[in-house]
C-alpha positions as CSV (number, residue, x, y, z in Angstrom):
1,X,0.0,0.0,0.0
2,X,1.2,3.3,-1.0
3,X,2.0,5.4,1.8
4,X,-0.5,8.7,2.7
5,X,1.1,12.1,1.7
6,X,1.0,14.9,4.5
7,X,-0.6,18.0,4.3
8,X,-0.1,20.2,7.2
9,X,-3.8,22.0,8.4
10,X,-1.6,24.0,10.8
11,X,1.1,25.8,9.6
12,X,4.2,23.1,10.7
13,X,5.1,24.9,13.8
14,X,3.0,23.3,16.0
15,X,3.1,20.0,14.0
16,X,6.7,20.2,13.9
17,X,7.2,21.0,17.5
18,X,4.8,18.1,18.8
19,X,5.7,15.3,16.6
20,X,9.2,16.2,17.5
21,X,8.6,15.6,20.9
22,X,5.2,13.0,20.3
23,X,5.4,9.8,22.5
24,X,6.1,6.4,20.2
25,X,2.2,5.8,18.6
26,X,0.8,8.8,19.4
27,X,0.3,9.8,16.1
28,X,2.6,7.8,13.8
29,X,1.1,6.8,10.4
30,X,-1.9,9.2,10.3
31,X,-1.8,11.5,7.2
32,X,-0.5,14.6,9.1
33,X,-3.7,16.6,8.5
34,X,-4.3,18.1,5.1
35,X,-1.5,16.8,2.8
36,X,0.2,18.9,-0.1
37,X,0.9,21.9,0.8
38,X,-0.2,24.3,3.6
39,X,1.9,27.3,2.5
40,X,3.5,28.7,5.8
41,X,6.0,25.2,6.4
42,X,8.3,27.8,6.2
43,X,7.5,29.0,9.4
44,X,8.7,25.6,11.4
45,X,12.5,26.7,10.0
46,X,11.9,30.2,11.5
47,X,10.7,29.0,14.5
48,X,12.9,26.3,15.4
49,X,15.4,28.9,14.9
50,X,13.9,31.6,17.2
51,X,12.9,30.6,20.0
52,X,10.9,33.2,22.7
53,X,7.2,33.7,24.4
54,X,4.7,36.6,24.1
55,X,1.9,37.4,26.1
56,X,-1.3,38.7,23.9
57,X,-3.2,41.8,26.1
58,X,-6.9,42.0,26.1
59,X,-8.2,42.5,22.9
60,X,-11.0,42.1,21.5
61,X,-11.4,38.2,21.8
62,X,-11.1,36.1,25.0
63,X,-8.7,33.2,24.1
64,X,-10.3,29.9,25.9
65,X,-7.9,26.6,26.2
66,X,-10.4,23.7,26.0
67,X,-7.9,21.4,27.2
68,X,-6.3,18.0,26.2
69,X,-10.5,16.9,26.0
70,X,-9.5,12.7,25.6
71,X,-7.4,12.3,28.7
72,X,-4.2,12.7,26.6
73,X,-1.4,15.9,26.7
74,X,-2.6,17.1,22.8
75,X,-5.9,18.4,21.3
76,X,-6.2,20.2,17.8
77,X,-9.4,22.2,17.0
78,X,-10.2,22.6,13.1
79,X,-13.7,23.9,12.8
80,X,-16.7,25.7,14.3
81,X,-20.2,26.0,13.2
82,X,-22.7,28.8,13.8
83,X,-24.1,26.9,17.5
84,X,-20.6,26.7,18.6
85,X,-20.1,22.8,18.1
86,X,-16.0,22.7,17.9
87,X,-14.4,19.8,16.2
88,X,-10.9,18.8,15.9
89,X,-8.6,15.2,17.3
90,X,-7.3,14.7,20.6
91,X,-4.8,12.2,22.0
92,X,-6.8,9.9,24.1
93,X,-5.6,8.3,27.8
94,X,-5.3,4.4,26.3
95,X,-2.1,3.8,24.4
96,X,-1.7,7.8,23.3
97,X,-4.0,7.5,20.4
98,X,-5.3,10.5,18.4
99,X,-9.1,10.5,17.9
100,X,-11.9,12.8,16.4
101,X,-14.3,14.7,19.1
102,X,-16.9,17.1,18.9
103,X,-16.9,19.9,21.9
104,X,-19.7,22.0,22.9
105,X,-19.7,24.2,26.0
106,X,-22.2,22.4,27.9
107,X,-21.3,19.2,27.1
108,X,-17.5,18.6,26.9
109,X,-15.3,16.5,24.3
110,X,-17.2,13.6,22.4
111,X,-14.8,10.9,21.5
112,X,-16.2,10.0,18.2
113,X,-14.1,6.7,18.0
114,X,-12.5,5.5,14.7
115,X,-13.5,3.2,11.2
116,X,-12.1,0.2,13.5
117,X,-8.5,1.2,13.5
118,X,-6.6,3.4,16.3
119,X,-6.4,6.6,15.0
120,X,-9.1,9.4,13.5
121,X,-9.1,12.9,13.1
122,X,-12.6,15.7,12.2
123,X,-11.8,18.3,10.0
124,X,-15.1,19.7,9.1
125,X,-18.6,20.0,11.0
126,X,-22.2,22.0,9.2
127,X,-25.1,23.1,11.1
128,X,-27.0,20.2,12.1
129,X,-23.5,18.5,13.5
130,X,-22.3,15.9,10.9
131,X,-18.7,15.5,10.9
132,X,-16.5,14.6,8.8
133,X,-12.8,13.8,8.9
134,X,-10.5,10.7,8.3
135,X,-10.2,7.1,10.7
136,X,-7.6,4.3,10.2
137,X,-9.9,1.4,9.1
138,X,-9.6,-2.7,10.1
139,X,-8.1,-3.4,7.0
140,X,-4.3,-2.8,6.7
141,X,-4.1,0.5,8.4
142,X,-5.7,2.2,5.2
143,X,-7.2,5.8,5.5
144,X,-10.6,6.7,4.9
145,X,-12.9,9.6,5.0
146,X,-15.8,9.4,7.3
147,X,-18.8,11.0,7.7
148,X,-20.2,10.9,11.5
149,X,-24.2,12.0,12.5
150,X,-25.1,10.7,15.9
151,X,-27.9,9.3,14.6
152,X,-25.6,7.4,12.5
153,X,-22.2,6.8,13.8
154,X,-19.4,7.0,11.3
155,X,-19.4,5.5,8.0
156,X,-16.8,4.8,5.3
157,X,-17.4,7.0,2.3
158,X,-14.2,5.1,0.2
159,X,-12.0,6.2,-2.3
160,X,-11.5,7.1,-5.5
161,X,-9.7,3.7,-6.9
162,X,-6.8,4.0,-4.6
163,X,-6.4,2.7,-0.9
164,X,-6.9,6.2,1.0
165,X,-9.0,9.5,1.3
166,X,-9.3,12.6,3.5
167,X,-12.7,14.5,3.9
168,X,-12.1,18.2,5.0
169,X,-15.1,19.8,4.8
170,X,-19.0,19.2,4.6
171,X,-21.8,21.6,3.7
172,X,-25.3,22.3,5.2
173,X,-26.8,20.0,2.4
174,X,-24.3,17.0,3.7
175,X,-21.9,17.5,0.8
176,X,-18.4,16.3,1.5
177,X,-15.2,17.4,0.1
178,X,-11.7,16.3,0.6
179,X,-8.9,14.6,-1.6
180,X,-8.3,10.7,-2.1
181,X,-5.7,8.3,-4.2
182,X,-7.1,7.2,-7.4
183,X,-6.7,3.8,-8.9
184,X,-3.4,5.2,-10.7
185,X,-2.1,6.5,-7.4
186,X,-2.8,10.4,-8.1
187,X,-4.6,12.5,-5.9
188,X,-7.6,14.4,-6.7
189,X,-10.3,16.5,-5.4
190,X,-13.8,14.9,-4.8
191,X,-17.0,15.5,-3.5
192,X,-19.3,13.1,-2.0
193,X,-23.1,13.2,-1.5
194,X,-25.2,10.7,-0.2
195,X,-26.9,10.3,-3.8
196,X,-23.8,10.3,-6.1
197,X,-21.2,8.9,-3.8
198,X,-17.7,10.4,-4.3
199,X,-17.0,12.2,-7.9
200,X,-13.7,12.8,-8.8
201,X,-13.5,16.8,-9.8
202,X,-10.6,16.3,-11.8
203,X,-7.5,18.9,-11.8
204,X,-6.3,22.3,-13.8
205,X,-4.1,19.8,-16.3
206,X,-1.9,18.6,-13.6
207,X,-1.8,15.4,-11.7
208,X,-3.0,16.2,-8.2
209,X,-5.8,18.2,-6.7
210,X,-7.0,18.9,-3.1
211,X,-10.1,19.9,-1.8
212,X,-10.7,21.9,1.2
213,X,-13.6,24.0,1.6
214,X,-17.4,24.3,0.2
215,X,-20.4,26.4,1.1
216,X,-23.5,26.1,1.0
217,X,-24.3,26.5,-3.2
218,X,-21.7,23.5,-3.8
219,X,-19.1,25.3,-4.4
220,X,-15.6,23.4,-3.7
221,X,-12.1,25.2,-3.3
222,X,-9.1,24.0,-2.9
223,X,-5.3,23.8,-5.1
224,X,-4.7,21.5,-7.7
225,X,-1.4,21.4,-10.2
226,X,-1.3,23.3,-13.5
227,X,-0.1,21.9,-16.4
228,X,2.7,23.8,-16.1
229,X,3.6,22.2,-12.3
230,X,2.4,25.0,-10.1
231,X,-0.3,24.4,-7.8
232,X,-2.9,27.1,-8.0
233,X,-6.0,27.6,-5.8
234,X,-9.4,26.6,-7.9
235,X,-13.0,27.0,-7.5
236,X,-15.1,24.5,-8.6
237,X,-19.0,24.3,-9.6
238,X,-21.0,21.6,-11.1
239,X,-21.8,24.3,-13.7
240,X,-18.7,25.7,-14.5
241,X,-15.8,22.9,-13.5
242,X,-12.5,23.5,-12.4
243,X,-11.5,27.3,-12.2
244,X,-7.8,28.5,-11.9
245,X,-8.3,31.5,-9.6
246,X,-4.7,32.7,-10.5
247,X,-2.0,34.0,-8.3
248,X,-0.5,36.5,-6.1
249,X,2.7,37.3,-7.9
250,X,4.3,34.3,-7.3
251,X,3.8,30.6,-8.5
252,X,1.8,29.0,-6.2
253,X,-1.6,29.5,-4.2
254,X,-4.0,27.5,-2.5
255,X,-7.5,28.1,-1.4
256,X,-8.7,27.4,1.7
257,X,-12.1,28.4,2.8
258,X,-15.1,29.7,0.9
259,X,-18.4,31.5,2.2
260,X,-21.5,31.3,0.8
261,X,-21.0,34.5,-1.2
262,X,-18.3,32.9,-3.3
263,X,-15.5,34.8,-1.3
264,X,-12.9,32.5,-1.4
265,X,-9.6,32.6,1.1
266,X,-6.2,31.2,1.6
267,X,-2.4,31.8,0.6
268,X,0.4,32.2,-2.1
269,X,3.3,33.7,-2.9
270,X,4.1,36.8,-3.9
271,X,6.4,38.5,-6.4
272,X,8.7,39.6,-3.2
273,X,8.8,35.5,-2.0
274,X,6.7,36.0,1.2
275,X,4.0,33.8,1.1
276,X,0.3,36.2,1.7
277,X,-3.2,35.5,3.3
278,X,-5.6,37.0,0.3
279,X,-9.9,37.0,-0.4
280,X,-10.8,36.2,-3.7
281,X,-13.9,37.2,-5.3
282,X,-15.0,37.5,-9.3
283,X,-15.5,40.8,-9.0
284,X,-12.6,41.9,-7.6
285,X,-9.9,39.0,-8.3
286,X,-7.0,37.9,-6.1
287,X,-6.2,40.8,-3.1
288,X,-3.2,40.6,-0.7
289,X,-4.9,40.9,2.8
290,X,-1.3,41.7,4.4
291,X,0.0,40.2,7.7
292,X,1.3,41.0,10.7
293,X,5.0,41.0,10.2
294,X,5.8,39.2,7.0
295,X,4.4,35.8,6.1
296,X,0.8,35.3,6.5
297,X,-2.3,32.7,5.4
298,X,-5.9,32.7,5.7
299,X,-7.8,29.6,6.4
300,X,-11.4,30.2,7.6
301,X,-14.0,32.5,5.9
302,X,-17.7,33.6,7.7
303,X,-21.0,34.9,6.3
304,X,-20.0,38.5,6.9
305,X,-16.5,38.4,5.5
306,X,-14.4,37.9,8.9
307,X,-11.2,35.8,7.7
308,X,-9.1,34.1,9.6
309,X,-5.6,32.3,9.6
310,X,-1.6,33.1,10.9
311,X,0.7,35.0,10.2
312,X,4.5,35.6,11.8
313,X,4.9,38.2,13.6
314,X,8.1,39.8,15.3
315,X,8.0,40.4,19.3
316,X,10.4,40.1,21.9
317,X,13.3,40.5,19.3
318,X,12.1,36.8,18.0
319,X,9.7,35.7,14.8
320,X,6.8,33.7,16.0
321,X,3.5,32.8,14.4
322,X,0.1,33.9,15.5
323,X,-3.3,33.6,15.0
324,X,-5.1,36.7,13.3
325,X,-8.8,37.8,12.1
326,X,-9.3,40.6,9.8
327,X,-12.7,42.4,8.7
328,X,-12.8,44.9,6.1
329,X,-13.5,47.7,9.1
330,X,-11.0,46.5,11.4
331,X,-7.8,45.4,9.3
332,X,-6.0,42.3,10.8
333,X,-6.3,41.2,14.3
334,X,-3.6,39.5,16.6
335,X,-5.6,36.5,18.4
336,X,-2.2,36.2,20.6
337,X,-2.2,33.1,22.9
338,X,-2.3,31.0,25.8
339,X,0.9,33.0,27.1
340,X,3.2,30.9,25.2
341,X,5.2,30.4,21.8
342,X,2.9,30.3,19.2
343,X,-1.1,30.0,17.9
344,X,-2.6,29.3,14.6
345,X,-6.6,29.8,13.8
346,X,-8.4,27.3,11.5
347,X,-12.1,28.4,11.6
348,X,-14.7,31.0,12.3
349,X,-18.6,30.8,12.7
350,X,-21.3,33.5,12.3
351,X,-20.7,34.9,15.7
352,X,-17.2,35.4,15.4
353,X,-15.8,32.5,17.1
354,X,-12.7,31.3,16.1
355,X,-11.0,28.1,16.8
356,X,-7.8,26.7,16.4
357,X,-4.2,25.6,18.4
358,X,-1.5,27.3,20.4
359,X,1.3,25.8,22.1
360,X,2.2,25.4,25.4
361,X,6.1,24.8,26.5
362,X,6.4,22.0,29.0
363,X,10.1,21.2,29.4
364,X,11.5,21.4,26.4
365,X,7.9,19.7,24.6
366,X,5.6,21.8,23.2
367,X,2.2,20.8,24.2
368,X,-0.8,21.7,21.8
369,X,-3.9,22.7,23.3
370,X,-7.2,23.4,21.4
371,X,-8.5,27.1,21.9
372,X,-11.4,29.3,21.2
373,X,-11.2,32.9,21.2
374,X,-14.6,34.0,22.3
375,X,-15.2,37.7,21.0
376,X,-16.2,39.9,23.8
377,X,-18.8,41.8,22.1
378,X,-20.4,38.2,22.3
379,X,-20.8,38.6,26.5
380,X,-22.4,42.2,26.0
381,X,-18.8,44.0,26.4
382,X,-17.4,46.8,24.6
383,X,-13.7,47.5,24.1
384,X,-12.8,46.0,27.7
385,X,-13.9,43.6,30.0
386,X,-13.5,46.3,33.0
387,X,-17.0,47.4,34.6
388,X,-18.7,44.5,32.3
389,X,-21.5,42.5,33.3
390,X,-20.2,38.9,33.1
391,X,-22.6,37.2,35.7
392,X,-23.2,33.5,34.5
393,X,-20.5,33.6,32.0
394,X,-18.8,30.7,31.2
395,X,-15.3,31.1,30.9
396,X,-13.7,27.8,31.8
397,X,-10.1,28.1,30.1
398,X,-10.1,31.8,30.0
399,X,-6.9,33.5,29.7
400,X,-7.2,36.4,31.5
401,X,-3.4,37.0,32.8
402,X,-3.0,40.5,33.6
403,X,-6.0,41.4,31.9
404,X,-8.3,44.2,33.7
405,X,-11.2,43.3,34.9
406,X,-11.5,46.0,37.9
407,X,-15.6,46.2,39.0
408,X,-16.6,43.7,36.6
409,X,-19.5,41.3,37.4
410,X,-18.3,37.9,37.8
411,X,-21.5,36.6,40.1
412,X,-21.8,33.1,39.3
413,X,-19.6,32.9,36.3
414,X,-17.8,29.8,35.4
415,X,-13.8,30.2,35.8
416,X,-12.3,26.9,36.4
417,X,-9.0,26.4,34.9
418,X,-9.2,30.2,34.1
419,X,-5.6,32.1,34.0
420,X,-6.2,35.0,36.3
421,X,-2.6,35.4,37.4
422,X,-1.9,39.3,37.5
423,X,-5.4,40.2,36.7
424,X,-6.4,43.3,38.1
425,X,-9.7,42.4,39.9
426,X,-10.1,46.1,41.9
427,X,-13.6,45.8,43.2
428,X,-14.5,42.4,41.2
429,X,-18.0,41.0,41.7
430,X,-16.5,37.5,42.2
431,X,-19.5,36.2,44.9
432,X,-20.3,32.4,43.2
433,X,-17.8,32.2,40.9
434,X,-16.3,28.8,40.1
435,X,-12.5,29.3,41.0
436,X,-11.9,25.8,40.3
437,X,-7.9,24.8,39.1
438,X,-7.8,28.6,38.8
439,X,-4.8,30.6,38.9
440,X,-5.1,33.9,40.8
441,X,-0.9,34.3,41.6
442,X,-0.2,38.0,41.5
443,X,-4.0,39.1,40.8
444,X,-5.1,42.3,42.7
445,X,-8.1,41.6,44.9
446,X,-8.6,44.7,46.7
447,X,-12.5,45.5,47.7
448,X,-13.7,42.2,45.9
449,X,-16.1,39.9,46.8
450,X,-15.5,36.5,46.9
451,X,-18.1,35.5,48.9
452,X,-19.4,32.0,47.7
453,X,-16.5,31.7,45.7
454,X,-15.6,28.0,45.1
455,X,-12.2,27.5,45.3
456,X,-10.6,24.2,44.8
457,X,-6.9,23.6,43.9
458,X,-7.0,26.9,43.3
459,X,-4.0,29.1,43.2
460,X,-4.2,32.2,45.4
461,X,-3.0,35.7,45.3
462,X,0.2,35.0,47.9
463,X,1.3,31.7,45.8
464,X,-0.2,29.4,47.7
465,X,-3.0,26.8,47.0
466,X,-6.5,26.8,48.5
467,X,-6.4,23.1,49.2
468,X,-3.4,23.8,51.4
469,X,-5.3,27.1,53.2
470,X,-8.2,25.1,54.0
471,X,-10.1,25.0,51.3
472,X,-9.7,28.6,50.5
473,X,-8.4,31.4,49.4
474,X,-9.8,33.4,51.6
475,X,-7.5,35.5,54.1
476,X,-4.4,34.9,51.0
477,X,-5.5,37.7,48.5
């Protein structure tokens, strides 16, 4: 059996810095999400080159760690859809497998098990929360694309000919699109309905396409070769076939997400090498959307035009990569992260939520930890989260370090695992709050209330840990 290409969903930093590091199984032999070409690989030379941390300040997004999710040290989130179901893959307890879940905020990480072999990974979720992705199946460790309803379970959609496929993104109709090995060993672009099964869409003259995004009208993005070698980003309709959507000055591009306006997203080069994030549309072509510091990509596209992907950026004297999103009023957005090396973002829903992956250093292993940044505007706040009305809000994950929060109203709200260290919490409503594996070193307390507060392994103001004070952190702010 012919091996699976790679194709890196994340820009190779991450991927780069985990398998370097990955305990023996934990993901060996799975086709390192989305094979061929994600543009920024680049980026894993720069960063393994430059190494350094920044901290992002409160901005207008919240970003939320949802954790490890399966009981294992590494999560990945890939896509969002408009009621906040998050997909992505996880390393699991047993054995250090990596399987698919889907995460909502009231209900946790849903292991959604494999094809029959050990490993599976969701790319791509629509609005009635079918997912699709790739499993190993029983039959000599193959790769196949799956399509998972709960109703349903997950079933095999095949190939094309050859012995594996990839699904990377489904529509609201249930159409699936992804690549897979023909029977001559190419790869090439298909979509799969329930009706037709999986249809080969062909190339631009070259010998391999990929397919990574499709809205709601059917229509399929991705790259496929030229004739001439270069891979160029297409858009496909049943009506019109395979479109070359040209360049960005460069030789290569890839497209990555489409709306259901047609506004297509992703990366190429340009004339002056970097590789550029742009928005297609036919009436306006190929535009460069910038970055924040030099090389930059867009993977995710919503309803109202809000794109987002990474870019590098230069802080602390070092080049790292970070998670952006950019509106037409707004310009380009840094998502920051968890406090630590590195994020990338890989989808965004009506609301504005974005998903994706940062990094976070233990030792000398980067571990990657699936996050959500929440947009503010979402819990009824403005420009800051100071004087806000937060009661109820859940914001298990939140990183909050040093962010200022001074009289806002956190009665009741959910802040377990939160990163509160430094916060300024001046005059805090905190009475109800869930403080649970919280982290409060450093935070300013003065005149709050924390009456009702549960506190459990909670880290207090002073350093120390409720547990050890009692059960509190009481009389330690």
């Amino acid at each position: 059996m012919r091996a699976a290409p790679t194709r890196q969903r994340f820009s190779g930093f991450i991927l780069h810095m985990v398998n370097g590091s990955a305990r023996s199984g934990a993901r060996a032999g799975l086709p390192s999400t989305r094979a061929g070409g994600r543009v920024l690989v680049l980026l894993a030379i720069l960063l393994a080159a430059h190494a350094g941390g920044a901290h992002a300040a409160e901005g207008p997004f919240i970003p939320i760690d949802l954790g490890t999710l399966l009981g294992g040290s590494t999560s990945f989130a890939y896509a969002v859809n408009d009621s906040g179901q998050v997909v992505g893959f996880s390393e699991t307890a047993a054995g250090g497998a990596f399987h698919a879940f889907l995460w909502t905020a009231a209900g946790g990480a849903v292991d959604l098990g494999t094809l029959g072999g050990r490993g599976s990974e969701a790319h791509g979720v629509n609005a009635s929360g079918q997912v699709v992705g790739f499993s190993e199946t029983v039959a000599g460790g193959a790769y196949h694309a799956f399509s998972w309803t709960v109703k349903g379970g997950m079933i095999d959609l095949g190939t094309l000919g050859g012995s594996f496929s990839v699904a990377e993104a489904v529509n609201d109709s249930g159409e699936v699109v992804g690549w897979a090995e023909t029977a001559d060993g190419a790869l090439h672009a298909f979509s799969w309905t329930v009706k037709g099964g999986m249809i080969d869409l062909g190339t631009l003259g070259g010998s391999f396409s990929f397919a990574f995004g499709v809205n709601n009208g059917g229509q399929v993005v991705g790259r496929s070769d030229t004739a001439g070698g270069g891979p160029h980003a297409f858009s496909w309709t049943a009506a019109g076939g395979m479109v070359d959507l040209g360049i960005l000055g460069g030789s290569f591009s890839v497209g990555e997400a489409v709306n259901d306006s047609g506004q297509v997203v992703g990366g190429g080069d340009t004339a002056a090498g970097p590789v550029h994030a742009f928005s297609w549309t036919a009436a306006g072509g190929m535009v460069d959307l910038g970055t924040l510091g030099n090389a930059s990509e867009a993977s995710g596209v919503n309803a109202s035009g809000q794109v987002v992907g990474s870019s590098e950026v230069f802080l602390g004297g070092v080049w790292d990569v970070h998670a952006f999103s950019r509106t037409a009023a707004g310009g380009m957005v840094d998502l920051g992260t968890l406090g630590d090396r590195g994020s990338e973002a890989s989808g965004v829903n009506a609301s504005g939520q974005v998903v994706g992956v940062t990094c976070l250093t233990t030792g000398t292993a980067c571990e990657a930890h699936a996050v959500l940044w929440q947009p503010i505007a979402n819990l009824g706040c403005d420009a800051t989260l100071a004087g806000c009305n937060l009661r109820g809000a859940n914001l298990a994950g939140a990183y909050l370090k040093d962010g200022d929060l001074r009289r806002a109203n956190l009665r009741s709200a959910n802040l377990a695992r939160a990163n509160l260290s430094g916060a300024d919490l001046t005059g805090a409503n905190l009475g109800g709050a869930n403080l649970t594996n919280a982290d409060l070193a450093g935070a300013n307390l003065t005149g709050a209330n924390v009456k009702g507060v549960v506190w459990f392994n909670t880290i207090c103001p002073d350093g120390t840990n409720s547990d050890a004070n009692k059960g509190t952190c009481v009389g330690h702010l």
